[in-house]
Residue frames relative to the residue before (quaternion, step in Angstrom):
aa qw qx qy qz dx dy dz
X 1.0000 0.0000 0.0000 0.0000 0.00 0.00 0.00
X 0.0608 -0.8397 0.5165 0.1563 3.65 -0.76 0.80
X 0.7181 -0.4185 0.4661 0.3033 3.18 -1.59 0.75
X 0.1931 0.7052 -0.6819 -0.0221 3.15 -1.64 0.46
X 0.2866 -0.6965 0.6009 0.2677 3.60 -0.83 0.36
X 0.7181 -0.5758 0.1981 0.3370 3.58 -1.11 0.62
X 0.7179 0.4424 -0.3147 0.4358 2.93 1.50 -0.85
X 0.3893 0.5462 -0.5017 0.5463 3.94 1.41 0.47
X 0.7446 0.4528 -0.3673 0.3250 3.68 0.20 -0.62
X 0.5421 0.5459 -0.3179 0.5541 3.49 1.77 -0.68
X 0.7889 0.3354 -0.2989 0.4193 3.18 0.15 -1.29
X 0.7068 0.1986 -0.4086 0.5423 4.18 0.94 0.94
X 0.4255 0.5728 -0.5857 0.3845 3.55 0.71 1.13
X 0.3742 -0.7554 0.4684 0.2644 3.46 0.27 1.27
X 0.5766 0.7210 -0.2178 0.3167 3.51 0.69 -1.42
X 0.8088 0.3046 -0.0956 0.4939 3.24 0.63 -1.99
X 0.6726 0.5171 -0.2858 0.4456 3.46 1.01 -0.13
X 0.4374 0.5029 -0.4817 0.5690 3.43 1.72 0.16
X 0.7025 0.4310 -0.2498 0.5083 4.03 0.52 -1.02
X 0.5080 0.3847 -0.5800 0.5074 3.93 0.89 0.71
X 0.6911 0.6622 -0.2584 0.1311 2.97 0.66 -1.21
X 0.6840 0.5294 0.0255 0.5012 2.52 2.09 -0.76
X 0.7512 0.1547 -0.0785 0.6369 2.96 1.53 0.06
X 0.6779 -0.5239 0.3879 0.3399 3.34 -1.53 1.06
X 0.2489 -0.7669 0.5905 -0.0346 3.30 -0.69 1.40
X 0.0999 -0.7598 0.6250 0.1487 3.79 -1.31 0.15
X 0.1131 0.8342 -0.5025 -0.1972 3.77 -0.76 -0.60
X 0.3110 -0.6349 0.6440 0.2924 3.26 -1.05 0.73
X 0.3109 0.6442 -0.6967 0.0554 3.50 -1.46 -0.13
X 0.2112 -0.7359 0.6431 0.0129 2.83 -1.81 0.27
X 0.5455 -0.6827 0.1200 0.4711 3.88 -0.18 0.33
X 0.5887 0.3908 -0.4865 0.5138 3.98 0.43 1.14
X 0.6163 0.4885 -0.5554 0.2702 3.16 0.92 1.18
X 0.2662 0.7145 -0.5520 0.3374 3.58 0.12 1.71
X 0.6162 -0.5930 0.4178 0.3069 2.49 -1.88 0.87
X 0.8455 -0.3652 0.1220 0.3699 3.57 -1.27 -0.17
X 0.7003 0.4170 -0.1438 0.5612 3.03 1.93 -0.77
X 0.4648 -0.7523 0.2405 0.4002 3.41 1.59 1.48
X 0.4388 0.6469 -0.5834 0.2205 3.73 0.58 0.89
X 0.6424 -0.5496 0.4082 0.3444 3.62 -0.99 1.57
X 0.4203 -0.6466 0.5634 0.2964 3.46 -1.18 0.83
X 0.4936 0.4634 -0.4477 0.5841 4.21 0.71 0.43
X 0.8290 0.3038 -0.2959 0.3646 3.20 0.29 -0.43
X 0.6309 0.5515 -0.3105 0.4487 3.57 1.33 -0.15
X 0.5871 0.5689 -0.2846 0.5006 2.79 1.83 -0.83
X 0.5156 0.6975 -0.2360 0.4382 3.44 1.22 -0.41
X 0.7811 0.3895 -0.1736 0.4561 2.75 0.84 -1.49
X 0.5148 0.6966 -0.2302 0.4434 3.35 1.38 -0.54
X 0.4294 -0.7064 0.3967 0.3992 3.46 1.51 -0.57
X 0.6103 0.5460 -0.3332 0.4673 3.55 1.52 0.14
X 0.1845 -0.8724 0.4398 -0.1075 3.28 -0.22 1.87
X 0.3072 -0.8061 0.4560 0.2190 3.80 0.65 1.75
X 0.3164 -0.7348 0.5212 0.2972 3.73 -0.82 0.11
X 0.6914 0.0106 -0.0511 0.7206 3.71 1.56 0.28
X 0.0449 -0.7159 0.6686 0.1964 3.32 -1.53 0.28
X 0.3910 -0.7156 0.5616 0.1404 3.46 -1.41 0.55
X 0.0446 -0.8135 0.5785 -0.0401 3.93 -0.56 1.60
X 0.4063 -0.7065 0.5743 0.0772 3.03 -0.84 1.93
X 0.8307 -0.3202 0.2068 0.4058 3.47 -1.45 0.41
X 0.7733 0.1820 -0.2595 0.5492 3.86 -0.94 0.94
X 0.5835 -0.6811 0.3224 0.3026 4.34 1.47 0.11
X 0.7819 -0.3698 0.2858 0.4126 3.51 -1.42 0.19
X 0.7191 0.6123 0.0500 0.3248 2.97 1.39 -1.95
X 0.4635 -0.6384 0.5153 0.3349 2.99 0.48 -1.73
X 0.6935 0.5801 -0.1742 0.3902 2.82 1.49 -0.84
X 0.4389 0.6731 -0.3321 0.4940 3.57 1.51 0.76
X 0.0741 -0.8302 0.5379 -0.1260 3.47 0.99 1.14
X 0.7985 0.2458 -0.3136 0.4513 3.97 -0.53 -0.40
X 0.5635 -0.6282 0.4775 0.2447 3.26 -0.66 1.57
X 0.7933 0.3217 -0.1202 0.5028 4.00 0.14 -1.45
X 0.8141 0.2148 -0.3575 0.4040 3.94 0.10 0.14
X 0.5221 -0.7505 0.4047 -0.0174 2.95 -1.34 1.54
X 0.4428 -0.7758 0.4480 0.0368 3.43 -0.48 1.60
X 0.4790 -0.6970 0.5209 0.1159 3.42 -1.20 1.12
X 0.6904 -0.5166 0.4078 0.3003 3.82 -1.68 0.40
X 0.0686 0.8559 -0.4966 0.1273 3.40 0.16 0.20
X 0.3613 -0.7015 0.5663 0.2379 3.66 -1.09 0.61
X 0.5184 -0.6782 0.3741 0.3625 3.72 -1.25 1.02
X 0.3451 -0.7750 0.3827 0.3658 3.70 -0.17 0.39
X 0.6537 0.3779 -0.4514 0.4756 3.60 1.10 -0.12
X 0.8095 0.4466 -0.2587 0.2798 3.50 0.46 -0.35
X 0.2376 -0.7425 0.4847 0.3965 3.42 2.06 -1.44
X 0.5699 0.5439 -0.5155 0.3371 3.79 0.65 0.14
X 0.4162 -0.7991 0.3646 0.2353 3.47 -0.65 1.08
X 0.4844 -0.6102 0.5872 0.2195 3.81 -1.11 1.53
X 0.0470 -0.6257 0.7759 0.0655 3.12 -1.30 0.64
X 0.2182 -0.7548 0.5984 0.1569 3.56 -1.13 1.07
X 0.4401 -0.7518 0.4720 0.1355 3.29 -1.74 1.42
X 0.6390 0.2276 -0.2808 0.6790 3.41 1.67 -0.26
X 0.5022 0.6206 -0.5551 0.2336 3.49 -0.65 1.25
X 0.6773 -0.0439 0.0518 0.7326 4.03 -0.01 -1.08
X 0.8339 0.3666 -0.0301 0.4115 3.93 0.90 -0.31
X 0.2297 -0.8081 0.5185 0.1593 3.67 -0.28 1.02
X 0.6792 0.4041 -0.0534 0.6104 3.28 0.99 -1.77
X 0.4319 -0.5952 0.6337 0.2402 3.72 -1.21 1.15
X 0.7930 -0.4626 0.3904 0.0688 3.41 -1.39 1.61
X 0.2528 -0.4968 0.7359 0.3843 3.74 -1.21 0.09
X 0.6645 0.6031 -0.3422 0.2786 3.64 0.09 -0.80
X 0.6711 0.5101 -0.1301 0.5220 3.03 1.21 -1.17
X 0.6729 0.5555 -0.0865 0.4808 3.27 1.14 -0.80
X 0.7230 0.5038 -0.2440 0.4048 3.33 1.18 -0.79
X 0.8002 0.2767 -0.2720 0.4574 3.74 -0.45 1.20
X 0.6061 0.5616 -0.3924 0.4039 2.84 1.63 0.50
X 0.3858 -0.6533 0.5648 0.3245 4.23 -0.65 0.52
X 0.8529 0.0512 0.0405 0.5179 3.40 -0.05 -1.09
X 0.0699 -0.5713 0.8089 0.1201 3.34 -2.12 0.87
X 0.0857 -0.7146 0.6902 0.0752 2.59 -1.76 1.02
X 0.5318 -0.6677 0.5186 0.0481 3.16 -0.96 1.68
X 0.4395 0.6648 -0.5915 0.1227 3.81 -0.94 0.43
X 0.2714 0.8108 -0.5037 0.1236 3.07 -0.12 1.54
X 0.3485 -0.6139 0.6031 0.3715 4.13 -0.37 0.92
X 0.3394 -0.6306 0.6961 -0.0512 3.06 -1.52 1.87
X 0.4401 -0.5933 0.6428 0.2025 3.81 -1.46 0.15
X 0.3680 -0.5015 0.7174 0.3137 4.01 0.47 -0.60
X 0.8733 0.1938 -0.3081 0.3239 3.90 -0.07 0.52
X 0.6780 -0.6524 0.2584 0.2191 2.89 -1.21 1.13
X 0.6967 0.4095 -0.2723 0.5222 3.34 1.53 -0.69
X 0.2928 0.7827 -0.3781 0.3983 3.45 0.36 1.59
X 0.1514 -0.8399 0.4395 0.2802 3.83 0.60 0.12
X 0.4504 0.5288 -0.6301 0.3471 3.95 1.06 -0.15
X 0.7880 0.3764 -0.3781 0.3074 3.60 -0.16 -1.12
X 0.4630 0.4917 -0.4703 0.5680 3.90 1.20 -0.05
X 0.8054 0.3110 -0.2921 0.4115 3.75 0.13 -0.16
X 0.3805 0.4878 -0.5656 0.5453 3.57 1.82 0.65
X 0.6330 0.6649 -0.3173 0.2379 3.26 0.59 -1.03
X 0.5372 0.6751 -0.1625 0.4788 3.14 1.06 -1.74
X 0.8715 0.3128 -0.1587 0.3427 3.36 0.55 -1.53
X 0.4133 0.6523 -0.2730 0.5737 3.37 1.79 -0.17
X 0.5341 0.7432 -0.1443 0.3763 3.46 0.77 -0.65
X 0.7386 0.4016 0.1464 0.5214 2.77 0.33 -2.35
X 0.6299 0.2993 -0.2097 0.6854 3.87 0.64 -1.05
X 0.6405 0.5088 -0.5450 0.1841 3.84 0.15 -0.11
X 0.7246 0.3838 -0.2067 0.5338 3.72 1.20 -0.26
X 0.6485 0.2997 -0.2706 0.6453 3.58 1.04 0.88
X 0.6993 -0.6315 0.2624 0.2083 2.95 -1.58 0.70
X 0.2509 0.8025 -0.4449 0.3084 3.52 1.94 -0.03
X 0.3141 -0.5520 0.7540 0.1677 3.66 -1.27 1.51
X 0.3589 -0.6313 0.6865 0.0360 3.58 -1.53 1.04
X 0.5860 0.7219 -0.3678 0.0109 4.19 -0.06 -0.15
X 0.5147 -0.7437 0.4178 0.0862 2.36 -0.86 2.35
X 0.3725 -0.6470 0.6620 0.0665 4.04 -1.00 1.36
X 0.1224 -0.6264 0.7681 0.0514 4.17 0.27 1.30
X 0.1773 0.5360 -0.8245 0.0375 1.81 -2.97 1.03
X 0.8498 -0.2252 0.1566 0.4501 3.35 -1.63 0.81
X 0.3097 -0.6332 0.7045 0.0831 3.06 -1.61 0.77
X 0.1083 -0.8426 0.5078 0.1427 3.69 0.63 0.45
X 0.6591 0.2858 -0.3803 0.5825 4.09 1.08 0.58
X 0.5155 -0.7386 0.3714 0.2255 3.27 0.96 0.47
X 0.8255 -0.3555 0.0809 0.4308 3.03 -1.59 -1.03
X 0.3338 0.8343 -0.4029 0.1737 3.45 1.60 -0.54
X 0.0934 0.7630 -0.6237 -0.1421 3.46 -1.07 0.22
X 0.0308 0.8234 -0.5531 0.1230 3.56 -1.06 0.70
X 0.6729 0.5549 -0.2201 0.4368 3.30 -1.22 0.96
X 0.4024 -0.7597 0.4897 0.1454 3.62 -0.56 0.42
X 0.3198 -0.8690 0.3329 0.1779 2.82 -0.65 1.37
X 0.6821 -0.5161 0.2713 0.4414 3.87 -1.16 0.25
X 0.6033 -0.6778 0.4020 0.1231 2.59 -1.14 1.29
X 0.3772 -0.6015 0.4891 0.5067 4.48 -0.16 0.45
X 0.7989 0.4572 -0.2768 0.2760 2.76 -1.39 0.30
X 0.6434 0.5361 -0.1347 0.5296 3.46 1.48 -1.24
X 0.2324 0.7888 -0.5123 0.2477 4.00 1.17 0.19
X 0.0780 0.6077 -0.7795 0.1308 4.02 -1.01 0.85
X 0.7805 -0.2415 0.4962 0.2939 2.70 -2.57 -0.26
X 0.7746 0.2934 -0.1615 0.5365 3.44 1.11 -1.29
X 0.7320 0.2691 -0.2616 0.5686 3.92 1.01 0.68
X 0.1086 -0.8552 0.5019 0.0708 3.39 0.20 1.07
X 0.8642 -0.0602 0.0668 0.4950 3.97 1.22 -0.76
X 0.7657 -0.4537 0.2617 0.3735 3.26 -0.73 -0.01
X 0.2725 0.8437 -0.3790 0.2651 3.12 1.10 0.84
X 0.3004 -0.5817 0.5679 0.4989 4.08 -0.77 0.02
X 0.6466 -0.5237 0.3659 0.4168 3.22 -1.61 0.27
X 0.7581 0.4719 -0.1057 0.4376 3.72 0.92 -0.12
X 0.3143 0.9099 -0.2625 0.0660 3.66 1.41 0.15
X 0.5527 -0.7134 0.3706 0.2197 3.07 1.22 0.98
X 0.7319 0.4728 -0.2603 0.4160 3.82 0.55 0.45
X 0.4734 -0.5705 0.5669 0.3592 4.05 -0.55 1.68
X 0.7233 -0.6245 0.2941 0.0191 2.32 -1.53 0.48
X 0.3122 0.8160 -0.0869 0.4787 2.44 2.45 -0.57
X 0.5958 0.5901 -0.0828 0.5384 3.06 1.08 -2.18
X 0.3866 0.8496 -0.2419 0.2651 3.62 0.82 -1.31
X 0.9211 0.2243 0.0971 0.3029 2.02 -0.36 -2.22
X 0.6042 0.5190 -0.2950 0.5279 3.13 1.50 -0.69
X 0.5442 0.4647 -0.4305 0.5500 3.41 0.50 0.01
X 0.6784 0.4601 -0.3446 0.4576 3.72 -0.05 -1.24
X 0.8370 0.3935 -0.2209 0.3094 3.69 0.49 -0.63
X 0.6253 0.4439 -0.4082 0.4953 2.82 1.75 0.10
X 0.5054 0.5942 -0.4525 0.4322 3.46 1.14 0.61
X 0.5926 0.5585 -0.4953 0.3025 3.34 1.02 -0.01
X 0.5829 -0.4542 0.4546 0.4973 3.82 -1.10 -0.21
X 0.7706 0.1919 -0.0516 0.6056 3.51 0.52 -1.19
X 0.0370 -0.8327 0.5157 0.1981 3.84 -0.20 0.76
X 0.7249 -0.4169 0.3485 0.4234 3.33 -1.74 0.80
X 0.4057 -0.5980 0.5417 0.4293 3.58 -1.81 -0.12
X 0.0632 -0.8924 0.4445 -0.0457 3.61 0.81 1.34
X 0.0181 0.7960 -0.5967 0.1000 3.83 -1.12 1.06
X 0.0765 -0.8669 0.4923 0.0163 3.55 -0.17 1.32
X 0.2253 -0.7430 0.6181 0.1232 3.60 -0.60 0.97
X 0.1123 -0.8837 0.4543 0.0062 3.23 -0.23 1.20
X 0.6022 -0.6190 0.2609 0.4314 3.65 -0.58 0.46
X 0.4732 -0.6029 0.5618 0.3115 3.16 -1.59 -0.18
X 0.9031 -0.0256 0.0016 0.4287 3.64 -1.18 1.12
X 0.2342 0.6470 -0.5699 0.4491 3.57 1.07 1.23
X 0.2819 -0.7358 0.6156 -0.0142 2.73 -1.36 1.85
X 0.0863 -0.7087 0.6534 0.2517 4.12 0.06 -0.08
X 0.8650 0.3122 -0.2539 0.2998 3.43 0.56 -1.16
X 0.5316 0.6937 -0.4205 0.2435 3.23 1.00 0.25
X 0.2724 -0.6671 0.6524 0.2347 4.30 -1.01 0.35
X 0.6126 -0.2035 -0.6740 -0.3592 0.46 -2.05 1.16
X 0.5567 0.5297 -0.4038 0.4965 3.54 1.81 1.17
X 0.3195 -0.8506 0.3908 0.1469 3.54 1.04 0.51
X 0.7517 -0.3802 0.0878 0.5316 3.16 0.96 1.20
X 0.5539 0.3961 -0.5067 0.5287 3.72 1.23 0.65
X 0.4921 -0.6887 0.4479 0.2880 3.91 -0.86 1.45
X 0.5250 -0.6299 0.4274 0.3808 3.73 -0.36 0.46
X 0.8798 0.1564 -0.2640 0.3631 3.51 1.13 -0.54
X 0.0134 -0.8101 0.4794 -0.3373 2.88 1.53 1.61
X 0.4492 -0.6004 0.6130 0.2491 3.69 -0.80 1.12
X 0.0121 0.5978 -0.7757 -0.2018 3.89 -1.13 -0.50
X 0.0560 -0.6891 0.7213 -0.0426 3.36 -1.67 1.46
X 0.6119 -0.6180 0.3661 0.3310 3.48 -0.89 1.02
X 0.2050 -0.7173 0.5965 0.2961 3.79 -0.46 0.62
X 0.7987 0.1723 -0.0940 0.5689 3.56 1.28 -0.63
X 0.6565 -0.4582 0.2747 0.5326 3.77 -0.81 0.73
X 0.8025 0.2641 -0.1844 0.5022 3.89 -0.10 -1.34
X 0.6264 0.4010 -0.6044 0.2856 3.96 0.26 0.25
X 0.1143 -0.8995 0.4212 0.0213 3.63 0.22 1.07
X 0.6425 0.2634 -0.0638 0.7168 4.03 1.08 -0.37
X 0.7067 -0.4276 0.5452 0.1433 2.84 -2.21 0.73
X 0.7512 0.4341 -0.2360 0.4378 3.28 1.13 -1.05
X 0.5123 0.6123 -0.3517 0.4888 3.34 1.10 -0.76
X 0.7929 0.2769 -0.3135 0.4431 3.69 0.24 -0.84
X 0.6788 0.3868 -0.4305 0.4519 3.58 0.97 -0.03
X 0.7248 0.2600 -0.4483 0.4540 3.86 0.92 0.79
X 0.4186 0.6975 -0.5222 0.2560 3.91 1.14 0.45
X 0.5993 0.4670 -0.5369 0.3667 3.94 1.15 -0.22
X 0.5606 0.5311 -0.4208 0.4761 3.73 1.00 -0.30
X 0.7790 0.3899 -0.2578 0.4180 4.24 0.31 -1.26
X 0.7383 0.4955 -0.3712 0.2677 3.30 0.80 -0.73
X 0.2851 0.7426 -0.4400 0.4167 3.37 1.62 0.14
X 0.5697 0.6793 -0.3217 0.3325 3.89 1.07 -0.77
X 0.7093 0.5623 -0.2098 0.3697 2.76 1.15 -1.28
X 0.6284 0.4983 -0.3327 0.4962 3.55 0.97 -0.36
X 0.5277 0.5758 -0.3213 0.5354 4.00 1.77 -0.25
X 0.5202 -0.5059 0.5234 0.4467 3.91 -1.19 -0.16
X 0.6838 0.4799 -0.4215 0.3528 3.62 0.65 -0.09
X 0.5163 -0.6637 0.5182 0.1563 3.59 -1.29 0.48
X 0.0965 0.7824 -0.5831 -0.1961 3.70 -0.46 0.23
X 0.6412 -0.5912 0.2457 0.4231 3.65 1.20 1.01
X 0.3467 0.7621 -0.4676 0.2833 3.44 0.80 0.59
X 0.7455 0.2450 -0.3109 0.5362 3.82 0.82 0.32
X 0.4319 0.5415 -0.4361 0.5744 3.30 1.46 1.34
X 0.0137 -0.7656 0.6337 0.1099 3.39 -0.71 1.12
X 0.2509 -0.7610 0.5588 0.2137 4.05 -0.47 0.75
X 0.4849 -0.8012 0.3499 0.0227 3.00 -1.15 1.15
């Protein structure tokens, strides 16, 4: 049985890719959103004949190339393609009516951590939100939880909401992102028009890779989450970060 991430299943659903094709398309992504053979989800989509009319780069960019955790990155056009980047951590956290307006469909494909203190899933949120009072199709492109099913931790307190705590979640909640989203939207009052393409033959519960394929590359969704292992022990270290100690996480080693 082979893997697929969601955006592989989309990008051979013959069907859904007639209905991009056809309509004004967005994408979030960032750089661990590829297919198995590490081709950028803009560019596959490209290659696919499905031509986004903007894309939207959450904290650290489209690319990767957003290294310093705290300073905030400008709009900019892609240079291989010319479709204009809108940045999510810059004059703007939450994606615009403006930005938003003329578009039919977002497609979502961002590699999540399994932890709440994380700003991609605050910027599923964000986008769930925003498409929840308008006719915008939300569809979220699942992938791997790389901490699996585990959950741990206490969840957020009301009231206590940030960039780095989007909901009432434990810090550890064991659900892709996919999973997420459906949940997050059914907390809204008015929910999004939300549509998750979920993978193919993803095992969470299996050992001893809980639903990451052993020969699953691992690309950084963010500069310092560098290993498989790191993201299955950052709901437990990143707790440091809120201490005077350091567990070297705004150090990249050369």
């Amino acid at each position: 049985m082979t893997f697929q991430f969601g955006l592989e299943r989309l990008l051979t659903d013959s069907d859904r890719l007639a209905t991009l094709k056809s309509a004004r398309v967005g994408l979030v992504a960032h750089p661990a959103s590829v297919t198995q053979d590490l081709t950028h989800a803009l560019d596959a989509l490209v290659g696919a004949g499905i031509y986004p009319k903007c894309v939207f780069g959450p904290q650290h960019g489209v690319r990767g190339d957003k290294q310093d955790n705290m300073i905030e990155s400008d709009d900019y056009l892609d240079p291989t393609h010319g479709i204009p980047v809108y940045s999510l951590y810059g004059h703007h956290r939450r994606p615009t009516p403006e930005r938003l307006a003329g578009l039919d469909i977002i497609l979502f494909d961002l590699q999540d951590l399994g932890c709440r203190i994380y700003t991609y899933i605050t910027t599923l949120q964000y986008f769930l939100a925003a498409a929840a009072s308008t006719e915008l199709e939300i569809w979220v492109l699942d992938r791997p939880n790389p901490a699996g099913r585990g959950i741990d931790g206490f969840r957020l307190e009301a009231g206590q909401e940030s960039f780095v705590g989007a909901a009432a979640l434990p810090c550890r909640y064991g659900l892709t992102i996919g999973e997420l989203a459906l949940w997050m939207n059914a907390q809204l009052p008015q929910p999004a028009n939300l549509t998750l393409i979920e993978m193919r033959h993803y095992s969470p519960n299996t050992r001893p890779s809980f639903g990451w394929p052993s020969e699953l590359s691992w690309v950084n969704p963010s500069p310092n989450a560098s290993s498989l292992n790191m993201a299955r022990s950052f709901s437990g270290t990143v707790l440091l970060e809120g201490t005077t100690l350091s567990e070297g996480d705004r150090k990249s080693v050369v």
